[in-house]
C-alpha positions as CSV (number, residue, x, y, z in Angstrom):
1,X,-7.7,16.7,-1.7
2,X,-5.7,16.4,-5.1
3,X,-4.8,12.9,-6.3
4,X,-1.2,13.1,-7.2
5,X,0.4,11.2,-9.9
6,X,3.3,9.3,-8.6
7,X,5.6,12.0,-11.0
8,X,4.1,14.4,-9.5
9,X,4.6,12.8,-5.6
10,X,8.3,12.8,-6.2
11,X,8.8,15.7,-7.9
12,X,7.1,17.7,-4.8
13,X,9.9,19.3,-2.6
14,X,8.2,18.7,0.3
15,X,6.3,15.6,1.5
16,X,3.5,14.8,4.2
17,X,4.2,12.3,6.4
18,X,1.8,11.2,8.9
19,X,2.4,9.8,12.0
20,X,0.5,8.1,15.0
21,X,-1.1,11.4,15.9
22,X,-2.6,12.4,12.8
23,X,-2.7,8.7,10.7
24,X,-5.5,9.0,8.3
25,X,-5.7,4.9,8.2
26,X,-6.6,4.7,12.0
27,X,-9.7,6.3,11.0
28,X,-11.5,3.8,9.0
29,X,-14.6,6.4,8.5
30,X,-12.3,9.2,6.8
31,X,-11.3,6.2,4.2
32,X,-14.6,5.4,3.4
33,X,-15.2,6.8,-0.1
34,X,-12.4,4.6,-1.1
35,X,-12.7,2.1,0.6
36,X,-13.3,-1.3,-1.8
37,X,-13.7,-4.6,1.2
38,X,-14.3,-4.2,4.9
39,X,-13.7,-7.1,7.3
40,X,-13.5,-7.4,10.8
41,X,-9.8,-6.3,11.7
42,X,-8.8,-5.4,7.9
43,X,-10.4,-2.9,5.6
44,X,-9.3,-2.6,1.5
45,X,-8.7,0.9,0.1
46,X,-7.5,1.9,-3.3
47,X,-4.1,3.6,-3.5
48,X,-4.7,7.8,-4.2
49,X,-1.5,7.7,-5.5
50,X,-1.2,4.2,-7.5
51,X,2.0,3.0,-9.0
52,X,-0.4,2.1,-12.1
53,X,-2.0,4.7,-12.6
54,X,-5.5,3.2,-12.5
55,X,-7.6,1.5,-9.7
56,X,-6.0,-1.7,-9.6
57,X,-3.5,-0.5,-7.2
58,X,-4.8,-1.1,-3.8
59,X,-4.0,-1.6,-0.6
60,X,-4.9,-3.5,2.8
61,X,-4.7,-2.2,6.1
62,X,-5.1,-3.0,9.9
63,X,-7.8,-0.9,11.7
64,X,-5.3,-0.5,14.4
65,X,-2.6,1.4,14.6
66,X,0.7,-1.0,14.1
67,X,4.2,-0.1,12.1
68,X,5.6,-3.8,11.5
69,X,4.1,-6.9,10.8
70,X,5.3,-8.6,13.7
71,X,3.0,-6.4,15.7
72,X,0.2,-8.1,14.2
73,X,-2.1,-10.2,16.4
74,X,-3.0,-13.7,15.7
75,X,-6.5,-12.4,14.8
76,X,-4.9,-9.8,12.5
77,X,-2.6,-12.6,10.7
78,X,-5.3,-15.7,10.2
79,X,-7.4,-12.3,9.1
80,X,-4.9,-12.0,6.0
81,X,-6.4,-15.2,4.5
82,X,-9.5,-13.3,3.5
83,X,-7.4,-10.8,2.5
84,X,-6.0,-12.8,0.2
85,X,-8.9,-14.0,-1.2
86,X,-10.4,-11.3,-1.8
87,X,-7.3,-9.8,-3.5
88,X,-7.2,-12.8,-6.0
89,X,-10.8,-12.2,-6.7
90,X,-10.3,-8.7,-7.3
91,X,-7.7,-9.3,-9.8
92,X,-9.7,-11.7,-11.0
93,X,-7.0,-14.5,-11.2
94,X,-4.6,-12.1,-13.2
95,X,-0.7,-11.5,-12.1
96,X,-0.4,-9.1,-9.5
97,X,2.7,-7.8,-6.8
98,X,2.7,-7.0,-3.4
99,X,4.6,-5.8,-0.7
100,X,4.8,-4.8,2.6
101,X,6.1,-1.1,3.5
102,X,7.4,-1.6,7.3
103,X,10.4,1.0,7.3
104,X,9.8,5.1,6.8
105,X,11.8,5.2,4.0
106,X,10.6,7.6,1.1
107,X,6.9,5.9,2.8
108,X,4.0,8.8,4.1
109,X,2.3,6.8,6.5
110,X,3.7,5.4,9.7
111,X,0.4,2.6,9.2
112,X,1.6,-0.8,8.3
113,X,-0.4,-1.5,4.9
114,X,0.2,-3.9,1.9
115,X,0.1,-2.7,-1.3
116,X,-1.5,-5.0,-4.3
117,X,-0.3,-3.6,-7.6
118,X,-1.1,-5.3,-11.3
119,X,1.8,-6.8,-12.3
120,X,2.4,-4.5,-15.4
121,X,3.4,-1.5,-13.4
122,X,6.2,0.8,-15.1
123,X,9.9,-0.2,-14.0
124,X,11.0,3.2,-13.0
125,X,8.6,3.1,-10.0
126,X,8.9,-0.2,-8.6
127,X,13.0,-0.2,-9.0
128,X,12.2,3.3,-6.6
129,X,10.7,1.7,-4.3
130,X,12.6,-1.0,-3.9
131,X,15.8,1.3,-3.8
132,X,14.3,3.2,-1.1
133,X,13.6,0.0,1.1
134,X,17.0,-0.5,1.0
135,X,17.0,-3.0,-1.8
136,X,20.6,-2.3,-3.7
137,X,19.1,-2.7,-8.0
138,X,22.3,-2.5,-10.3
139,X,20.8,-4.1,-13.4
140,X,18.2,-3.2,-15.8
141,X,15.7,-6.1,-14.8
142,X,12.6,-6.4,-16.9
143,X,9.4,-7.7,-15.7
């Protein structure tokens, strides 16, 4: 499998999206050799294709299969607190963004997840995502 640059991602005229059927993040096991933190309901993967072009960008995800967050169980949610604690160690106290991809837009995997990016990420990328969630950007915003 080739790691793709995100200029390369969007410059691709077609794009994989996977679906219940084949979602590579309902099999834990096929994540492994990326996979950074492992808890009970939760496992911690880096991103194959990260916004910041290093390994910083990762990203947590439910072992089962769920598309919004209000799908999560109890256990799932008071899960997120280790999450978040192992997030904050692994950016070892520095800045860093995160956000949940719910809808399909311009997204590849059906899988609710939460990406963790370091907080210097290159604007062009994050004012696509956001544009593709919907979120209308006019001005040149600097972060």
């Amino acid at each position: 499998m080739k790691l793709l640059t995100r200029d390369e991602y969007h410059k691709q005229k077609w794009k994989i999206v996977f679906w219940k059927d084949d979602c590579p993040f309902c099999n834990a096991e096929s994540q492994k050799w990326h996979t950074i933190w492992r808890w009970k309901v939760w496992y911690i993967i880096h991103n194959l294709s990260p916004y910041s072009w290093n390994e910083k960008h990762i990203m947590a995800v439910p072992y089962s299969h769920k598309i919004y967050f209000t799908e999560l169980s109890d256990e799932e949610i008071l899960e997120l607190i280790e999450v978040w604690n192992f997030v904050k160690k692994f950016f070892n106290w520095e800045n860093y963004f995160s956000c949940i991809r719910e809808t399909m837009a311009n997204r590849s995997v059906e899988h609710l997840h939460i990406h963790y990016i370091p907080w210097k990420l290159q604007w062009k990328y994050l004012r696509k995502m956001l544009e593709s969630q919907g979120f209308p950007i006019k001005e040149d915003l600097r972060i």
